[in-house]
C-alpha positions in Angstrom: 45.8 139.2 45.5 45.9 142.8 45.9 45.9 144.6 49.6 42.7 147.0 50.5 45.4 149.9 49.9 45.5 149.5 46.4 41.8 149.2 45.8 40.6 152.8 46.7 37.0 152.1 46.5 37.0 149.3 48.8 39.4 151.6 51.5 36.7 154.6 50.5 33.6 152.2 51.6 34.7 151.1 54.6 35.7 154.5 55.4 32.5 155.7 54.9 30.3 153.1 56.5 32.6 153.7 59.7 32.6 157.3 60.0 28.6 157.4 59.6 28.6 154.5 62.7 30.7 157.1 64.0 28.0 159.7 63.1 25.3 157.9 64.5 26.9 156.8 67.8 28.1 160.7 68.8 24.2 161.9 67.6 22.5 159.1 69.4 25.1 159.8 72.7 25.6 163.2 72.2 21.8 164.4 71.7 19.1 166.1 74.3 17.4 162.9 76.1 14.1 165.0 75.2 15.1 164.4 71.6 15.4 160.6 71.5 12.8 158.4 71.1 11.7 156.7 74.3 12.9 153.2 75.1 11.1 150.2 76.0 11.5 149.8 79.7 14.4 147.0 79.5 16.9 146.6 82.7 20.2 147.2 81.3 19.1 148.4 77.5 21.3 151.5 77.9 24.3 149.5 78.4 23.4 147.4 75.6 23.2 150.2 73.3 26.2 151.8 74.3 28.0 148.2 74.2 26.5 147.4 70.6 27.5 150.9 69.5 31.0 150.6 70.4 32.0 147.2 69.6 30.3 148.1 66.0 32.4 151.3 66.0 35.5 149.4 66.9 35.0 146.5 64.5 34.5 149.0 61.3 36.8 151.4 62.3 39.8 148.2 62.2 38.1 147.4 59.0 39.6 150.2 57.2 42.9 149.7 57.7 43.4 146.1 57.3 45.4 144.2 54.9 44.2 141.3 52.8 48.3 140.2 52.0 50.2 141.8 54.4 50.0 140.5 58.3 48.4 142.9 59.7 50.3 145.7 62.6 49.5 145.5 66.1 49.9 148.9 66.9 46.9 149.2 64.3 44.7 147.6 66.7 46.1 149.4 69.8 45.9 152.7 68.4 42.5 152.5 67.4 41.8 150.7 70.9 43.7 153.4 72.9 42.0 156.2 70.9 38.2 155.6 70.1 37.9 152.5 73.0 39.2 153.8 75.8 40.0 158.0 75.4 36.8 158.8 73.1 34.7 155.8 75.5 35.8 158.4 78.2 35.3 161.5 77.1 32.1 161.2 75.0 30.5 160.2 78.7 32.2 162.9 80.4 30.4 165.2 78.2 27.2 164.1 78.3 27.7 166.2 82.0 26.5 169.5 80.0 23.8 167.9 77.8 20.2 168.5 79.1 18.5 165.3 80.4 21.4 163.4 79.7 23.9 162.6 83.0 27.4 161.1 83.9 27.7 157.0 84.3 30.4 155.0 85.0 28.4 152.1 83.7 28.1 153.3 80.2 31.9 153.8 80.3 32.4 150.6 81.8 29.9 149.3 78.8 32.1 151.1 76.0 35.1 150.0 77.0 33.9 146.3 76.8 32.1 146.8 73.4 34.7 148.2 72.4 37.4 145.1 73.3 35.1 142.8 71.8 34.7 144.4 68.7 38.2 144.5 68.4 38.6 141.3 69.2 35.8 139.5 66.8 37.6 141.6 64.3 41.2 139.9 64.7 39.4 136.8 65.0 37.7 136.9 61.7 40.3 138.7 60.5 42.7 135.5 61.2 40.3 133.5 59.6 40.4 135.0 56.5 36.6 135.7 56.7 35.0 137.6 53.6 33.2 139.9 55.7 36.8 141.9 57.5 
């Protein structure tokens, strides 16, 4: 069995599908609140999205550089965890400060950060079990 590194179309679709999750989750954070369609009036629904769009990011973005042979590196997962769960989890909220109708909350980072762990970890988890969707 070949590893995802020698099957450049396989390493080329994953890449895409996670860079337009990534798309999506900076337009959907990132844009005007005047420009987003309004929400149903759910307690907690922001955090939800923000948790959903993170762990989704996080579980793609692993996806791309895993290994079907090979064990797979730790410092994979850390490095993706350190830099899109925790640094861009950060910073995409602290500038949502200069965005009109959109504000500052500790909650949505404390909702990325936890997305973002569990989409790492149902990634090494299915990953481990050798499941045909990782």
């Amino acid at each position: 069995m070949q590893n995802s590194w020698e099957n450049p179309d396989k390493v080329l679709g994953n890449l895409t599908v996670a860079l337009l999750w990534l798309a999506l989750l900076i337009w959907l954070i990132l844009s005007p609140g005047e420009n987003l369609p309004s929400a149903p009036d759910i307690p907690g629904l922001d955090k939800m999205v923000h948790f959903g769009l993170f762990a989704g990011l996080l579980f793609l973005w692993n996806r791309v550089w895993r290994y079907r042979q090979r064990k797979i590196k730790k410092v994979i997962f850390i490095t993706n965890y350190l830099v899109f769960g925790i640094i861009f989890a950060i910073l995409i909220e602290e500038v949502q400060r200069f965005i009109p109708d959109r504000s500052y909350d500790v909650g949505d980072i404390i909702a990325n950060l936890l997305g973002s762990m569990i989409g790492t970890i149902c990634f090494i988890i299915l990953y481990k079990q050798r499941c045909r969707f990782v």
